[in-house]
N, C-alpha and C positions, 0 to 999 in steps of 0.2 A: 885139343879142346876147341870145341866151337865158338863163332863168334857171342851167337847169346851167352854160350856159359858165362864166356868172358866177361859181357857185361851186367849179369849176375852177380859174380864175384866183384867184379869193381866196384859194384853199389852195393853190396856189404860190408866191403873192406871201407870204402866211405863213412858208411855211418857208423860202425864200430870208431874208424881212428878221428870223426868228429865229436863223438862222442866222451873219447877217454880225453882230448884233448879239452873241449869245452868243462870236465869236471875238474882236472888239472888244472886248468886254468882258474875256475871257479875254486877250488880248494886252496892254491898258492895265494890268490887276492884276499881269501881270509885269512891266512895263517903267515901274509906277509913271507910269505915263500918265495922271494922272487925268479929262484933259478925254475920252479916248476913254470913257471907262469910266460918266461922266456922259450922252454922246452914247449908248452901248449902251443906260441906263438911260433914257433919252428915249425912243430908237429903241423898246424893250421896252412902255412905259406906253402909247404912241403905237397898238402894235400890239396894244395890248389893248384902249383904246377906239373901235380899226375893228372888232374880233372883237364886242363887247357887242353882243347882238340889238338891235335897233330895236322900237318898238312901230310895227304898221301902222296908218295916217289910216282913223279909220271915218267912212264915209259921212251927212250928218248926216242925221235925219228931219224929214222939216214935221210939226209940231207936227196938222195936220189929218190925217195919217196914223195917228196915235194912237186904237186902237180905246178908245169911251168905258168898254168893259169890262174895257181893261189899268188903266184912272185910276182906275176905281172897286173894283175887285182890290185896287189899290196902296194905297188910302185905309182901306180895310178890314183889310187885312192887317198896318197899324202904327196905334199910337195919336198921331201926333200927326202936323202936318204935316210936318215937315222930313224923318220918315224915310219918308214917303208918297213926297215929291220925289227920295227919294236909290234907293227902292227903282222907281219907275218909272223914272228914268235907266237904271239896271243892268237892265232889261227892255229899255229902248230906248237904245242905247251912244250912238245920234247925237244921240240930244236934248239940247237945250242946257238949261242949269240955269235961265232965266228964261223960257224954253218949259212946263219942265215944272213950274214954280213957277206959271205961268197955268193949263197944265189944271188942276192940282193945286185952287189957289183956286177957278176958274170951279164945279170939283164942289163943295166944300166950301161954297160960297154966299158 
């Protein structure tokens, strides 16, 4: 299935399950139904944390893919290690924190 279909289906499964929940809900508050009304409020929480965007998996990097000129950029560009390590991350998303904690030291000496 493609991604449009996907989000086709999403946004009618949406409005469908906002739908029976807002009458559930609205049917339980009249007839003093409390468990429908808890089940609407489920139903609703449920269908908000399918709706929250996702973060997408970045691809990681080998640490030898690291041009020595982004390490030594990064080294320069802060005063101390950790914000060397933290601002080469944020250049290279995939890199891991004890990847970039290696190139980091190997420059530093």
């Amino acid at each position: 299935m493609s991604s449009p279909q996907r989000k086709i289906i999403k946004r009618i499964v949406v409005v469908v399950v906002a739908a029976c929940a807002a009458f559930l809900a609205f049917d339980g508050l009249t007839n003093g139904n409390w468990y429908a009304v808890a089940f609407a409020v489920f139903a609703a929480v449920m269908l908000l944390d399918w709706l929250r965007p996702t973060s997408e998996a970045v691809e990681s990097v080998d640490p030898s893919m690291v041009p020595a000129d982004d390490v030594l950029a990064a080294i320069s560009a802060t005063d101390s290690r950790i914000p060397a390590i933290k601002l080469l991350r944020e250049h290279h998303p995939g890199l891991g924190l004890k990847d970039a904690k290696d190139l980091v030291d190997d420059r530093l000496g």
